[in-house]
Kinemage of the C-alpha trace (Angstrom):
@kinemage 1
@onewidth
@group {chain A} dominant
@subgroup {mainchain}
@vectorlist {calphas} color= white
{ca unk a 1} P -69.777 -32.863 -59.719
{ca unk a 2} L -71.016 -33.930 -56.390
{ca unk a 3} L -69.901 -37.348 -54.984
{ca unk a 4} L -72.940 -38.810 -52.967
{ca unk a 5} L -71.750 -41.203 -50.342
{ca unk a 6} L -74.925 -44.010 -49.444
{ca unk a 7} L -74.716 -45.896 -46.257
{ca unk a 8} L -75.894 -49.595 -46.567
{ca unk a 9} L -79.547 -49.233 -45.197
{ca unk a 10} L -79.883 -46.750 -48.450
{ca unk a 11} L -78.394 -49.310 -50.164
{ca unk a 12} L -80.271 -52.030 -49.167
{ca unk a 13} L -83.591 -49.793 -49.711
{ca unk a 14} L -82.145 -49.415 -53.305
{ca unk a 15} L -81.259 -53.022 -54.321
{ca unk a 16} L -84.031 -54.819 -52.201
{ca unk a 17} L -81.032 -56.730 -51.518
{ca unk a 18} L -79.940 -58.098 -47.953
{ca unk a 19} L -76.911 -57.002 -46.179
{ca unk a 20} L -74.946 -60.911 -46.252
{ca unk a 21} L -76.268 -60.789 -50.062
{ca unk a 22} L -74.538 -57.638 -50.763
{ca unk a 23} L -71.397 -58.837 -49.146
{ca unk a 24} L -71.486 -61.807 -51.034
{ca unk a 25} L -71.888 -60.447 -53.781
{ca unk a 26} L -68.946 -57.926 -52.889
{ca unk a 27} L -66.694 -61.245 -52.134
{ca unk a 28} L -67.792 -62.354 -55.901
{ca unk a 29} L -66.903 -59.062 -57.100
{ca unk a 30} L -70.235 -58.847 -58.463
{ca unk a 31} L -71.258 -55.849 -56.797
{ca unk a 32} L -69.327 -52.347 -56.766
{ca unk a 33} L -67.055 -52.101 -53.401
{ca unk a 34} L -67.652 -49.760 -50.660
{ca unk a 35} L -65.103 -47.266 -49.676
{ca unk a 36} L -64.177 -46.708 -46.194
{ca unk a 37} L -65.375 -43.451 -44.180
{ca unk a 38} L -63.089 -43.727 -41.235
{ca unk a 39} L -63.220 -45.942 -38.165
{ca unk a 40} L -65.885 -48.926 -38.927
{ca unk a 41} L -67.789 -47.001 -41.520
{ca unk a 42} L -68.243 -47.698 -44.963
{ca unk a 43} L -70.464 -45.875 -47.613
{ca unk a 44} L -71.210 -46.423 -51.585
{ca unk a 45} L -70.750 -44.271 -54.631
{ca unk a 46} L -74.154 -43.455 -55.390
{ca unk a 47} L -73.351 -43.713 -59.413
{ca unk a 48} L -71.427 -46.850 -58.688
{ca unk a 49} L -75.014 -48.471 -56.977
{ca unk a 50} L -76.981 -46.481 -59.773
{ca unk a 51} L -74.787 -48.224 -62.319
{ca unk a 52} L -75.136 -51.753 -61.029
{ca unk a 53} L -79.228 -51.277 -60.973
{ca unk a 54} L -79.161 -49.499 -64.615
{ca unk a 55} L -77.018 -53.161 -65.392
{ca unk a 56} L -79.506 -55.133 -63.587
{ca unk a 57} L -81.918 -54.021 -64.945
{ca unk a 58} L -80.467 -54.552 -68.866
{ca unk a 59} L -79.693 -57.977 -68.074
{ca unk a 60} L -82.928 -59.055 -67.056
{ca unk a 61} L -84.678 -57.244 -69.870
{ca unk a 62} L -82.248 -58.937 -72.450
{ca unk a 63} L -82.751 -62.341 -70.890
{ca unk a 64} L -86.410 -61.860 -70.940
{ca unk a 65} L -86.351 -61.133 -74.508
{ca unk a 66} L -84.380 -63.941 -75.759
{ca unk a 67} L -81.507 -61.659 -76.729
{ca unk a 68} L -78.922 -63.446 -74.376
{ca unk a 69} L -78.192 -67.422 -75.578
């Protein structure tokens, strides 16, 4: 299996979420945690970012439907 590594602008394109919300988020550990590529750079899992949209996504659609209290 292939590891894709995402840089934040694909990130950002991804979430359609800004870069201080994805850090806070990060801080809140309520967003998955980028792994360091050497130097200053940092990069996401791909399935880690596809996982946290596939969650998103649940949760709102529960909400909406009444199935969370």
């Amino acid at each position: 299996m292939v590891t894709t590594i995402l840089r934040l602008p694909a990130v950002k394109s991804r979430t359609g979420l800004s870069r201080s919300t994805i850090y806070l988020r990060i801080s809140n550990r309520e967003f998955p945690t980028p792994i360091s590529l050497g130097g200053r750079s940092v990069g996401w899992i791909e399935s880690e970012i596809n996982e946290w949209i596939e969650n998103q996504v649940n949760l709102s659609r529960n909400y909406e439907s009444g199935d969370i209290a």
